[in-house]
N, C-alpha and C positions, 0 to 999 in steps of 0.2 A: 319644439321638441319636448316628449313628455319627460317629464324630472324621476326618473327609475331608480332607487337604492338600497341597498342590504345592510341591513345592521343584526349584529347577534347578539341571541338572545341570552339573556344574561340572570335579568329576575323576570320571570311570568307574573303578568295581573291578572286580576279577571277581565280586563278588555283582551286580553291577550288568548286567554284561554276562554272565553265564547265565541271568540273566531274559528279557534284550533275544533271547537266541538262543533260550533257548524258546519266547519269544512270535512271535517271525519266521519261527518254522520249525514251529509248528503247524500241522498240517492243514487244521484248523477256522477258522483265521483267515486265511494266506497269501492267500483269495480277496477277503476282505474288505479285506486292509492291505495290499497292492501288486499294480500294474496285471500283470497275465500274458496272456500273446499266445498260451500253445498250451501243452501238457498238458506241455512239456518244463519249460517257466517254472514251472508250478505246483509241481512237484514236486521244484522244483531246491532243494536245502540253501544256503542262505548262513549259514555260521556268522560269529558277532556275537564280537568280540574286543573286550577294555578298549582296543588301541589304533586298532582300526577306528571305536568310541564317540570314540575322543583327538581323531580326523580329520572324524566330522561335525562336534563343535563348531566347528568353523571356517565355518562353514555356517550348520548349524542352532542353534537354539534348542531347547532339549530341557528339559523338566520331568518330573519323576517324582511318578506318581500312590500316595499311600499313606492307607490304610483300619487305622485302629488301628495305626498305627506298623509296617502290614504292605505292602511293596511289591506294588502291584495291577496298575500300567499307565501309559504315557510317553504327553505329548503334547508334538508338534513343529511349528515351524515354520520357514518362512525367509523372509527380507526380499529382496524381487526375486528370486527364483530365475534367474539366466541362462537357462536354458532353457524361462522362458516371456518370457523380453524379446525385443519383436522389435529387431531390427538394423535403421538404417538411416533 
């Protein structure tokens, strides 16, 4: 049985965040893991830094997915997002 666990993320390294920039700025995936409005967005690089990872924690909720002790993949969340509450 493969050994599967989450742990959250607490302080980002840069082993941490050159995963996060590889996986955000792959080809294959950028369609699938954020919204893009036109072939500009698609193909725009956003590099992933330990302190741009420092500044979502204040936000989000972030876990790191590991497969045999081998960094795989992050899931995120946030509590109320402002930008889906409406006002008023």
């Amino acid at each position: 049985m493969n050994n599967v666990y989450f742990t959250k993320l607490a302080t980002p390294t840069i082993e941490i965040a050159t995963a996060f920039d590889r996986w955000e700025n792959d080809a294959e995936l950028v369609p699938l893991t954020r919204p893009n409005r036109n072939k500009q967005e698609l193909e725009r690089h956003m590099p992933v830094t330990v302190a741009g990872l420092t500044e979502r924690l204040i936000h989000n909720h972030i876990y790191l997915i590991y497969l045999e002790g081998q960094l795989i993949g992050e899931m995120n969340y946030q509590v109320d997002p402002q930008h889906l509450l409406k006002k008023g």
